[in-house]
PDB file of N, CA, C and O in Angstrom:
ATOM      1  N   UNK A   1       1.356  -3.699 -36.136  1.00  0.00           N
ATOM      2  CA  UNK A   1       0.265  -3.066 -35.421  1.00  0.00           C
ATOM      3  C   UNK A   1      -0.470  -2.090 -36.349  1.00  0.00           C
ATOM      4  O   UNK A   1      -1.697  -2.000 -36.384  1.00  0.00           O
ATOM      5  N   UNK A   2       0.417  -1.332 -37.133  1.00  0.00           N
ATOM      6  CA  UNK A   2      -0.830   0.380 -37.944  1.00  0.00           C
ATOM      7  C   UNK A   2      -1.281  -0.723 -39.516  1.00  0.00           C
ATOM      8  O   UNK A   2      -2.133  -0.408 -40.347  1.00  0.00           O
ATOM      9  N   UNK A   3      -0.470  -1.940 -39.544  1.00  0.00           N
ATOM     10  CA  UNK A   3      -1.026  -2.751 -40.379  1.00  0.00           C
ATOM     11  C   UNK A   3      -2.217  -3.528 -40.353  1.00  0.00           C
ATOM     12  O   UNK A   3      -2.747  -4.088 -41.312  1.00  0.00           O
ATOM     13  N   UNK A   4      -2.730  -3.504 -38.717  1.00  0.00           N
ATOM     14  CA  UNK A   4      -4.033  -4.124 -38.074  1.00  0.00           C
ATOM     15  C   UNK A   4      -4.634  -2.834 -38.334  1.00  0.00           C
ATOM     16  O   UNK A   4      -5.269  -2.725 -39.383  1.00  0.00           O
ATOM     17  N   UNK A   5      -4.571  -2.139 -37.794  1.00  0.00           N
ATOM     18  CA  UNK A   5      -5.366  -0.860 -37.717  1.00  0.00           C
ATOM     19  C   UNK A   5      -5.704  -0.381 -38.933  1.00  0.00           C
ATOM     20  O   UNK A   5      -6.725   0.289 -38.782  1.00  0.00           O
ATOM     21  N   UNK A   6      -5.293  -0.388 -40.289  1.00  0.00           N
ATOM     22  CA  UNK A   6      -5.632   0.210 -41.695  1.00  0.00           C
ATOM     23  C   UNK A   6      -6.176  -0.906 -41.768  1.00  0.00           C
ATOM     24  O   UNK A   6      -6.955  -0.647 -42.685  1.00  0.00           O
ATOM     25  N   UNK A   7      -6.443  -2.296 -41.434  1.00  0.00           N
ATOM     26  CA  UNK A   7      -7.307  -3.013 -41.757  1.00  0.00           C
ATOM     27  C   UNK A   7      -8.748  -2.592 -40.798  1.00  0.00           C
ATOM     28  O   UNK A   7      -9.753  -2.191 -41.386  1.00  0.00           O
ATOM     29  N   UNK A   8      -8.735  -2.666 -39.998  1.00  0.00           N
ATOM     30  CA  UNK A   8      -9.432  -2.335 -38.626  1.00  0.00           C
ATOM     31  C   UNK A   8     -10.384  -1.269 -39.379  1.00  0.00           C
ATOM     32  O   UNK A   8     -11.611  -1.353 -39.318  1.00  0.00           O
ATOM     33  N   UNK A   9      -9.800  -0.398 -39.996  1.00  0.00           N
ATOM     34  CA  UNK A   9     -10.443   0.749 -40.448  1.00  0.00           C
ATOM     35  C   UNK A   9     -10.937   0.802 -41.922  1.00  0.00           C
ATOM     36  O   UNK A   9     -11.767   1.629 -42.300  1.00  0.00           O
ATOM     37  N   UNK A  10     -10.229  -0.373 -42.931  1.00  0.00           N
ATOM     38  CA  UNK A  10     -11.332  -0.440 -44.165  1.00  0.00           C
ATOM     39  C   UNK A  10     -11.886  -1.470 -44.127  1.00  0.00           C
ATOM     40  O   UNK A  10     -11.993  -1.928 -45.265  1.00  0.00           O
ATOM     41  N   UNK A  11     -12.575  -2.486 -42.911  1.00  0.00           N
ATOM     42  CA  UNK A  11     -13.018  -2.855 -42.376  1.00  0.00           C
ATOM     43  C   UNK A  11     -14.375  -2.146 -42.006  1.00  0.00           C
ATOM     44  O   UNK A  11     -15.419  -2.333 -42.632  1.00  0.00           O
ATOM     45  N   UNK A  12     -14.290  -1.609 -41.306  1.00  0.00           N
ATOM     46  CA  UNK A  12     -15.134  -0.455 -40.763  1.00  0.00           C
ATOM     47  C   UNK A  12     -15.683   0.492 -41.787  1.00  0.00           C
ATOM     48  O   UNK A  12     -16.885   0.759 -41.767  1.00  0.00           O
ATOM     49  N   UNK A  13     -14.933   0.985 -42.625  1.00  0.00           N
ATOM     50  CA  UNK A  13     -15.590   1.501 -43.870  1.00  0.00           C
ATOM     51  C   UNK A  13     -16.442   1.109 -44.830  1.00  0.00           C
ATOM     52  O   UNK A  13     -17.127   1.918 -45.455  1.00  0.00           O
ATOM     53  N   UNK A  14     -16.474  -0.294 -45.047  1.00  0.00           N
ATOM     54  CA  UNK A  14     -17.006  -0.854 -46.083  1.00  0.00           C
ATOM     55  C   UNK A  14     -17.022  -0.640 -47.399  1.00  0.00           C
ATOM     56  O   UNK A  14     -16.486   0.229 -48.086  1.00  0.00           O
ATOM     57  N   UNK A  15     -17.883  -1.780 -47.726  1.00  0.00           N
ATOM     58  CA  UNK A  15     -17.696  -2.078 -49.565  1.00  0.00           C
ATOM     59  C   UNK A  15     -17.526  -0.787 -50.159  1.00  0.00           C
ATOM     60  O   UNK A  15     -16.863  -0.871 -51.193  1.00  0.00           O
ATOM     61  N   UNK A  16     -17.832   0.203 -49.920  1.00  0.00           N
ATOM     62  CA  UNK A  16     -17.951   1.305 -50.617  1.00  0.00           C
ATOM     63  C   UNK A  16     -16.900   2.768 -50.421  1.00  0.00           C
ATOM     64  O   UNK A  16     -17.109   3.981 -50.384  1.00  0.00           O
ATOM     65  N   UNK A  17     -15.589   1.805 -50.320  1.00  0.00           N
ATOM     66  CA  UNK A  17     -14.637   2.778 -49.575  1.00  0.00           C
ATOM     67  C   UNK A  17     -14.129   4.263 -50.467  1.00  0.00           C
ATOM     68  O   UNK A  17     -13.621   4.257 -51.588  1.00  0.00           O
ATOM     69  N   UNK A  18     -14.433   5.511 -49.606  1.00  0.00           N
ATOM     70  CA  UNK A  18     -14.092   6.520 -49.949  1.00  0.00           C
ATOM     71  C   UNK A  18     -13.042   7.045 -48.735  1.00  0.00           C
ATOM     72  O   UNK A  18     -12.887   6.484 -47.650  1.00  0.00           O
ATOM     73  N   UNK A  19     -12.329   8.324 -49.220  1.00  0.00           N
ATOM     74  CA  UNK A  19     -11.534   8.700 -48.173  1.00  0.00           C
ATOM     75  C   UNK A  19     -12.623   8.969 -46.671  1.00  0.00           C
ATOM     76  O   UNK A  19     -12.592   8.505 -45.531  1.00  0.00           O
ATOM     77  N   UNK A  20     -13.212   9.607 -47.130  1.00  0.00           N
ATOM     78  CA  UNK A  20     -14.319   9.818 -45.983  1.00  0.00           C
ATOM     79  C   UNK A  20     -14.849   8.941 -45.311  1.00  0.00           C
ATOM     80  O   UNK A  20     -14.734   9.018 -44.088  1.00  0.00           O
ATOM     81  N   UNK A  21     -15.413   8.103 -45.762  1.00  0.00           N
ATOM     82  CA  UNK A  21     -15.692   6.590 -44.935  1.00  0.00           C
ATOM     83  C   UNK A  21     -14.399   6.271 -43.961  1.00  0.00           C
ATOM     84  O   UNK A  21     -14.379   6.326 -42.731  1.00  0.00           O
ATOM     85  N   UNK A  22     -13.164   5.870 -44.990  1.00  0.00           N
ATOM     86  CA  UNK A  22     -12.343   5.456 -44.430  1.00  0.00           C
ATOM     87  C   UNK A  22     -11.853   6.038 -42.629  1.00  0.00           C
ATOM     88  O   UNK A  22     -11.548   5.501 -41.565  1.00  0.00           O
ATOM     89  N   UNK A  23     -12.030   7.420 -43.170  1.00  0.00           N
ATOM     90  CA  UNK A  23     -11.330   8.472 -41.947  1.00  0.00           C
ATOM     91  C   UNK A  23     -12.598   8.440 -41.041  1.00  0.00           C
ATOM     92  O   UNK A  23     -12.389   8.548 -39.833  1.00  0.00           O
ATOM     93  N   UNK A  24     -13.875   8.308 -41.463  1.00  0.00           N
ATOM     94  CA  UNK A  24     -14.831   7.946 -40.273  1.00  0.00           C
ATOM     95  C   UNK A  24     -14.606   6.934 -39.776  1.00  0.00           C
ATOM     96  O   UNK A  24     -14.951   6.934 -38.594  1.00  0.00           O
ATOM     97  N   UNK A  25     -13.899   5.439 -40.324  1.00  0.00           N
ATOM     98  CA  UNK A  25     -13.881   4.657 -39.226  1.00  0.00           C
ATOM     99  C   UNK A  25     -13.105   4.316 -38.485  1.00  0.00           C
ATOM    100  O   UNK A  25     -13.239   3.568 -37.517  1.00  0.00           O
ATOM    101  N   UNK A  26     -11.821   5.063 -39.039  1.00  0.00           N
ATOM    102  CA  UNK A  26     -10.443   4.922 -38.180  1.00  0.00           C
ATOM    103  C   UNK A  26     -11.154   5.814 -37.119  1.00  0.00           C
ATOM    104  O   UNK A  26     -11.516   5.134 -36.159  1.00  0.00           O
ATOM    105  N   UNK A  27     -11.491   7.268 -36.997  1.00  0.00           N
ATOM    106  CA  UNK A  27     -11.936   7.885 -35.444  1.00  0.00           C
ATOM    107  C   UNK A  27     -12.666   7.148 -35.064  1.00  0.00           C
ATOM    108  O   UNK A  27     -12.550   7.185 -33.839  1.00  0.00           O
ATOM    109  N   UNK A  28     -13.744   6.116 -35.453  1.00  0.00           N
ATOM    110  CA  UNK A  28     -14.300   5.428 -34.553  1.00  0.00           C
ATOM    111  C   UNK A  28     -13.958   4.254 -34.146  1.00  0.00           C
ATOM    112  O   UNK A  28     -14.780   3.440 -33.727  1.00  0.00           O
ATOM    113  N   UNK A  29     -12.421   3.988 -34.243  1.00  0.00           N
ATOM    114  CA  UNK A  29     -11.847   2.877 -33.380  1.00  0.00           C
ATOM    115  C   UNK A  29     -11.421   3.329 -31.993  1.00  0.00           C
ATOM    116  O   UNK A  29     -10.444   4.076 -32.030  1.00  0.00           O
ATOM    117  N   UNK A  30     -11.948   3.045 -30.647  1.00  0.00           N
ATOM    118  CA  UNK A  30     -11.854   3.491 -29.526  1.00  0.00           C
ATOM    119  C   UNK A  30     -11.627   2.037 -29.114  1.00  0.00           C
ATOM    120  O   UNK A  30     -12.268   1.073 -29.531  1.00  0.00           O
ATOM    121  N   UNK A  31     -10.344   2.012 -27.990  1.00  0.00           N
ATOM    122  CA  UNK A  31      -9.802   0.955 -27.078  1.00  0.00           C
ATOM    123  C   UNK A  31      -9.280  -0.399 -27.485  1.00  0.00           C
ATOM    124  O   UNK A  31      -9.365  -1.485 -26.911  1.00  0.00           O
ATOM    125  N   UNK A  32      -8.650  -0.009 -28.766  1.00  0.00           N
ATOM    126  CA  UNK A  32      -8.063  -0.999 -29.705  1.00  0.00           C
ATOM    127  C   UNK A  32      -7.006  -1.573 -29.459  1.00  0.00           C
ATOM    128  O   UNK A  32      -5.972  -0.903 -29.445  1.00  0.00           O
ATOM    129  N   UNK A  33      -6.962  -3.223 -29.150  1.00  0.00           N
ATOM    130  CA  UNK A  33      -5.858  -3.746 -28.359  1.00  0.00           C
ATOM    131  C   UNK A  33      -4.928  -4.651 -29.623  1.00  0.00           C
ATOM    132  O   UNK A  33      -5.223  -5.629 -30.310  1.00  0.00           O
ATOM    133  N   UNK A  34      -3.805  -3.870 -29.538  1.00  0.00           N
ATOM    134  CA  UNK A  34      -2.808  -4.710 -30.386  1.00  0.00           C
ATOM    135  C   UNK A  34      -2.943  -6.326 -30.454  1.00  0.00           C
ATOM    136  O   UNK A  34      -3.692  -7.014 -29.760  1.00  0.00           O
ATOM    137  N   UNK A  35      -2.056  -6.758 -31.434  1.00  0.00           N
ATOM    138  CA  UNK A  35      -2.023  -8.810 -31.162  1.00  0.00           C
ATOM    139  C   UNK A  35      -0.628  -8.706 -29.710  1.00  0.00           C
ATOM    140  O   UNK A  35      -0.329  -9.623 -28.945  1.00  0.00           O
ATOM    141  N   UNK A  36      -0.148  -7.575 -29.739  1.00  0.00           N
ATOM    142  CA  UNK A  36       1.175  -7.805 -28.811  1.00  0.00           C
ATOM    143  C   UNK A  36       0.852  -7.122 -27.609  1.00  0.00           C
ATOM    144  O   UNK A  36       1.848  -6.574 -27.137  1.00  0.00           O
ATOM    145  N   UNK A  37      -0.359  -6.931 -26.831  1.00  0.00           N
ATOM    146  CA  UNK A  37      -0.657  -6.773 -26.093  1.00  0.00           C
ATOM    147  C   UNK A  37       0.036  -5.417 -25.608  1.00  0.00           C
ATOM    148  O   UNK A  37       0.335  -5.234 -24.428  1.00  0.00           O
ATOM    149  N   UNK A  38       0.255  -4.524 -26.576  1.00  0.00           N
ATOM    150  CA  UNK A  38       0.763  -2.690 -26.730  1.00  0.00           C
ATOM    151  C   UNK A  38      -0.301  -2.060 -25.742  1.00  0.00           C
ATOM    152  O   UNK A  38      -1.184  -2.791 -25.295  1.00  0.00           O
ATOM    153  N   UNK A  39      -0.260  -1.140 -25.497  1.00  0.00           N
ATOM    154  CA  UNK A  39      -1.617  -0.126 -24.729  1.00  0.00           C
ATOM    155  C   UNK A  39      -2.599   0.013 -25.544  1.00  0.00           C
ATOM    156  O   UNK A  39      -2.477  -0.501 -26.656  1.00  0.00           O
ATOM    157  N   UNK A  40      -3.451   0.518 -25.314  1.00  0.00           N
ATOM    158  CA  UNK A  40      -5.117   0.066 -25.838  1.00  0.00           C
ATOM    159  C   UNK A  40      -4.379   1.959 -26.670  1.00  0.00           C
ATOM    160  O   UNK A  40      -3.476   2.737 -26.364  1.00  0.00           O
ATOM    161  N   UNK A  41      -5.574   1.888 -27.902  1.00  0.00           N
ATOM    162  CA  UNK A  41      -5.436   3.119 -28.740  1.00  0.00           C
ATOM    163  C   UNK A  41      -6.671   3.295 -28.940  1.00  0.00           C
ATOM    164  O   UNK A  41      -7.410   2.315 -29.029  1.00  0.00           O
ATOM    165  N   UNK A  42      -7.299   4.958 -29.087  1.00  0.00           N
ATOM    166  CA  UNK A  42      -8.680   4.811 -29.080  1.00  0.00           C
ATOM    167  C   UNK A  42      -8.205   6.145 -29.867  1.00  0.00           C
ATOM    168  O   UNK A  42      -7.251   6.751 -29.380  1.00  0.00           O
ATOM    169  N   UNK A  43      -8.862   6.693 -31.165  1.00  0.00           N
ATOM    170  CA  UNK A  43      -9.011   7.596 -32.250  1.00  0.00           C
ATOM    171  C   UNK A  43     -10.161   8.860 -32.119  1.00  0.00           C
ATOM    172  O   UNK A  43     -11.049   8.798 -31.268  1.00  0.00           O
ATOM    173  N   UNK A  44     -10.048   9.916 -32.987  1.00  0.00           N
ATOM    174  CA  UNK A  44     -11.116  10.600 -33.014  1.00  0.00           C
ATOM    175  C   UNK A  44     -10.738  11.396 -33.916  1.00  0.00           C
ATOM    176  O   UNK A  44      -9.760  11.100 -34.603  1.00  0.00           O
ATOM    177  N   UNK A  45     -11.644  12.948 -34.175  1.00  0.00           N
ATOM    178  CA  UNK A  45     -11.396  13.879 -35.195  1.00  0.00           C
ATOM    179  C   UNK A  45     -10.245  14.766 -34.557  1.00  0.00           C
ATOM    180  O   UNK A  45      -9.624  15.413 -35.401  1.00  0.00           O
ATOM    181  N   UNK A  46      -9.842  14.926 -33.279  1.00  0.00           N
ATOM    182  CA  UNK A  46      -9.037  15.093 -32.537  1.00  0.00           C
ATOM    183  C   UNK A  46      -7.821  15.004 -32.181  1.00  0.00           C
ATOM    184  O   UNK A  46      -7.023  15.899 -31.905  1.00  0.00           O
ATOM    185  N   UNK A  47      -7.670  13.626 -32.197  1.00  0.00           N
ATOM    186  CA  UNK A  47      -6.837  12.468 -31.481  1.00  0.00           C
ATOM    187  C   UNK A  47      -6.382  11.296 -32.970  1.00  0.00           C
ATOM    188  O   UNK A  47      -7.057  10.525 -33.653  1.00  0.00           O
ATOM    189  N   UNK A  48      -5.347  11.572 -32.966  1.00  0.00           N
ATOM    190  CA  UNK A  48      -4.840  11.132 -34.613  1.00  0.00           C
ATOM    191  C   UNK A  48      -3.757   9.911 -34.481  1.00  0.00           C
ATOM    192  O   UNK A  48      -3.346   9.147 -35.355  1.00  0.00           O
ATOM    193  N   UNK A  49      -3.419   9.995 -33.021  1.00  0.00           N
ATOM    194  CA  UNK A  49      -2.267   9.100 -32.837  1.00  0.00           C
ATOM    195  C   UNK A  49      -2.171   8.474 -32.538  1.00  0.00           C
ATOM    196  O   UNK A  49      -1.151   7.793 -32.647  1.00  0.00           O
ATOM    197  N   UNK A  50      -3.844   8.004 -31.487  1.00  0.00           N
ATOM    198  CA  UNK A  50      -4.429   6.370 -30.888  1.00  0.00           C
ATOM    199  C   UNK A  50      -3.474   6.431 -29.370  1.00  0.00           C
ATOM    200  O   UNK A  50      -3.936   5.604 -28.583  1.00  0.00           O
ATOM    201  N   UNK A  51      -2.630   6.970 -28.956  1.00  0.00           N
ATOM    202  CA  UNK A  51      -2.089   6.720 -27.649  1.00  0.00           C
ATOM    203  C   UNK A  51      -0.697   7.606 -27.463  1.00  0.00           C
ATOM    204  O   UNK A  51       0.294   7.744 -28.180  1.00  0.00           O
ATOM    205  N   UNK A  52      -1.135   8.221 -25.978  1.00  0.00           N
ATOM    206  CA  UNK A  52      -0.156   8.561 -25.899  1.00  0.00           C
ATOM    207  C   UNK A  52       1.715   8.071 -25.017  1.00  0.00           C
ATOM    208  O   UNK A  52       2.659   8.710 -24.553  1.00  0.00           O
ATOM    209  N   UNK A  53       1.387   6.719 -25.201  1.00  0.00           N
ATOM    210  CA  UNK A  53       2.178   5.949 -24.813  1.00  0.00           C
ATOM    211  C   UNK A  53       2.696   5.012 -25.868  1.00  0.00           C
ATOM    212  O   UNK A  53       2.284   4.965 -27.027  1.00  0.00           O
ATOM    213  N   UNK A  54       3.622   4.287 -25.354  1.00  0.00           N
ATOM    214  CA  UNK A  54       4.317   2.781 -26.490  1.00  0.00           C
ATOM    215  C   UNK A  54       5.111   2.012 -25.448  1.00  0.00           C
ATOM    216  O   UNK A  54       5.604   2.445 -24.407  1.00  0.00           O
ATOM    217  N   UNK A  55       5.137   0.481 -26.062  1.00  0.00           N
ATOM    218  CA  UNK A  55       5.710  -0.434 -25.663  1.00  0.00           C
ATOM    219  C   UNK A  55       6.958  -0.604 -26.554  1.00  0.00           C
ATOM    220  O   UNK A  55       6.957  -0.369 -27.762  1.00  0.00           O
ATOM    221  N   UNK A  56       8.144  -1.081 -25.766  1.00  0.00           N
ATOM    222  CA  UNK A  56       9.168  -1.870 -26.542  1.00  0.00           C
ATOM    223  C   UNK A  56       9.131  -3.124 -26.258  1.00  0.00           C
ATOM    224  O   UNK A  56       9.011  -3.805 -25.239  1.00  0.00           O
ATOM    225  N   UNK A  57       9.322  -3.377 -27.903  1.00  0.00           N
ATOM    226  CA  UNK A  57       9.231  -5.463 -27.838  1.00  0.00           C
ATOM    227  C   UNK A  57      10.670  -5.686 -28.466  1.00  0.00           C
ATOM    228  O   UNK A  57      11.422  -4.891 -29.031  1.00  0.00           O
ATOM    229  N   UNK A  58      10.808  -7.140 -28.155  1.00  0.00           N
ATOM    230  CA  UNK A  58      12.201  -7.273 -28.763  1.00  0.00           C
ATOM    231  C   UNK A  58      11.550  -9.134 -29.243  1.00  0.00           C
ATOM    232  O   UNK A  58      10.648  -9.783 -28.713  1.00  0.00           O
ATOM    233  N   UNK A  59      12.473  -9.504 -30.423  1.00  0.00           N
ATOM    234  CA  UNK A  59      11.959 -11.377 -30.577  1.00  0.00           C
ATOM    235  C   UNK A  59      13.151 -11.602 -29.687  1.00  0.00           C
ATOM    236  O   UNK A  59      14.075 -10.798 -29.566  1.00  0.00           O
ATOM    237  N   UNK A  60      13.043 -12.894 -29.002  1.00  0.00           N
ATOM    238  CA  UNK A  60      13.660 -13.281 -28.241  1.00  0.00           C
ATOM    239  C   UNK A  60      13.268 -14.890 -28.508  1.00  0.00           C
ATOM    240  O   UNK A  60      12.164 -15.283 -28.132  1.00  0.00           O
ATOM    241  N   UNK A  61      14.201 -15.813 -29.169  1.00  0.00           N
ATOM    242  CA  UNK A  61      13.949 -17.242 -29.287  1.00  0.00           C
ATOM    243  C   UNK A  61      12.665 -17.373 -30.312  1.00  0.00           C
ATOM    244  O   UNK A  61      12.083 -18.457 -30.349  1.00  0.00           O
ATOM    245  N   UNK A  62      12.199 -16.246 -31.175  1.00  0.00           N
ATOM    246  CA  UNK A  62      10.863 -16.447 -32.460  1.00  0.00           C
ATOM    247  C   UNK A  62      10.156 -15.916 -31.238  1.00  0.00           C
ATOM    248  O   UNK A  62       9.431 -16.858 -30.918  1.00  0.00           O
ATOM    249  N   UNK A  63      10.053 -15.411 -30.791  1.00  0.00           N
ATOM    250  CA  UNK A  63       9.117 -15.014 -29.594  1.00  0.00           C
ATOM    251  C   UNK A  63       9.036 -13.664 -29.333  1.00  0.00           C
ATOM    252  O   UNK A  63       9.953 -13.106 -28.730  1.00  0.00           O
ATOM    253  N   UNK A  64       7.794 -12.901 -29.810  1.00  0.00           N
ATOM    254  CA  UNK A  64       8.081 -11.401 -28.855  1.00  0.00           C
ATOM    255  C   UNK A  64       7.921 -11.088 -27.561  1.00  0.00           C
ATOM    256  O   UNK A  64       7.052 -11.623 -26.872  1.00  0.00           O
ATOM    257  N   UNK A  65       8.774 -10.161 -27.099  1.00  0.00           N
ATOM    258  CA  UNK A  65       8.440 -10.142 -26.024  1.00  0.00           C
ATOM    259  C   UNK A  65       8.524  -8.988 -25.365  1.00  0.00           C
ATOM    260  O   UNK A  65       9.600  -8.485 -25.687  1.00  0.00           O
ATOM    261  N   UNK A  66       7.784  -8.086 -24.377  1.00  0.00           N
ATOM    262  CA  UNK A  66       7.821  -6.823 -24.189  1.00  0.00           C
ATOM    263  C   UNK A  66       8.837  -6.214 -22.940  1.00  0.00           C
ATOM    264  O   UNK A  66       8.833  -6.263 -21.710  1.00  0.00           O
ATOM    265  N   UNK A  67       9.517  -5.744 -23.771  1.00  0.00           N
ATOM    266  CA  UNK A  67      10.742  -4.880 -22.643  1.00  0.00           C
ATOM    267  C   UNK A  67      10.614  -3.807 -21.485  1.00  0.00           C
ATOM    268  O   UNK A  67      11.174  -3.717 -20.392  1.00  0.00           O
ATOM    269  N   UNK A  68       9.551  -2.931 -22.212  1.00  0.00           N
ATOM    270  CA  UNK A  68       9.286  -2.276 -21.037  1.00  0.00           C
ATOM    271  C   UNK A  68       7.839  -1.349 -22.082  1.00  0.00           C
ATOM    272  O   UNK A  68       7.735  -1.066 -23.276  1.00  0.00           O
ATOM    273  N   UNK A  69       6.957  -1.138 -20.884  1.00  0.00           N
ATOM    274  CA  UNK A  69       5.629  -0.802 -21.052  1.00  0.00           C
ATOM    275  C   UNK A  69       5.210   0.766 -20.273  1.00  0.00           C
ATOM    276  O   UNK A  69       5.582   1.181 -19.175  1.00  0.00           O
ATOM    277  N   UNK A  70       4.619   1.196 -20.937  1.00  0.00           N
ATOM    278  CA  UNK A  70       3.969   2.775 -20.520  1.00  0.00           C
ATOM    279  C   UNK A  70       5.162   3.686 -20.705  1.00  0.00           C
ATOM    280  O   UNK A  70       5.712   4.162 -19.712  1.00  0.00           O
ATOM    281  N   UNK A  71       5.602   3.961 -21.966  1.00  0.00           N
ATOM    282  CA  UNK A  71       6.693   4.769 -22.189  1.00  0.00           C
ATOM    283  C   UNK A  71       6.157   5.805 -22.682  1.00  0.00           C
ATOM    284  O   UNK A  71       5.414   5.771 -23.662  1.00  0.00           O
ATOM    285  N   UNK A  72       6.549   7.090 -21.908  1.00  0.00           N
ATOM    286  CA  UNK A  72       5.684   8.402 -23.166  1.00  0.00           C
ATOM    287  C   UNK A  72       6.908   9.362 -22.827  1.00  0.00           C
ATOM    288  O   UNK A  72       7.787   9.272 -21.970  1.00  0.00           O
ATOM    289  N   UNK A  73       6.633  10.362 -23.859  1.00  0.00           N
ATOM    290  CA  UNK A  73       7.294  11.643 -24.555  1.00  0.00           C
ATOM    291  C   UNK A  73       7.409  12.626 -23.699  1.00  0.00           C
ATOM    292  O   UNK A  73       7.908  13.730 -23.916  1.00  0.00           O
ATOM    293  N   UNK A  74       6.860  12.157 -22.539  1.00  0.00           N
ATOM    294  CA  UNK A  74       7.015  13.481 -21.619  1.00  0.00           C
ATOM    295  C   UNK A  74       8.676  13.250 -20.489  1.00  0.00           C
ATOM    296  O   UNK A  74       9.012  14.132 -19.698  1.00  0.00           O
TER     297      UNK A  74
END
């Protein structure tokens, strides 16, 4: 998943990648849906951590699959 997302974001930066670019386009990834169907993550100058929730997946038969969903720290 933060392996989609550092793409997601020098992506978004373009040909001309500086740290600054870069960090402008990671905050401007808002409602970003994993390939494993995780909770949506949305960034800012703020908000550094994309969500305040997580999913557990487990492979099961080459297969992921999600154990349990909307887990948070509180």
């Amino acid at each position: 998943v933060y392996a989609d997302l550092v793409i997601t974001g020098l992506k978004g930066a373009g040909r001309n990648l500086t740290t600054a670019s870069f960090l402008k386009a990671m905050e401007g990834i808002s409602d970003y849906r994993d390939p494993f169907g995780g909770p949506k993550m949305s960034f800012g100058p703020q908000k550094r951590l994309g969500t305040e929730v997580s999913s557990l997946f487990q492979v099961q038969n080459g297969r992921w699959v999600k154990l349990v969903d909307n887990i948070t720290g509180k």
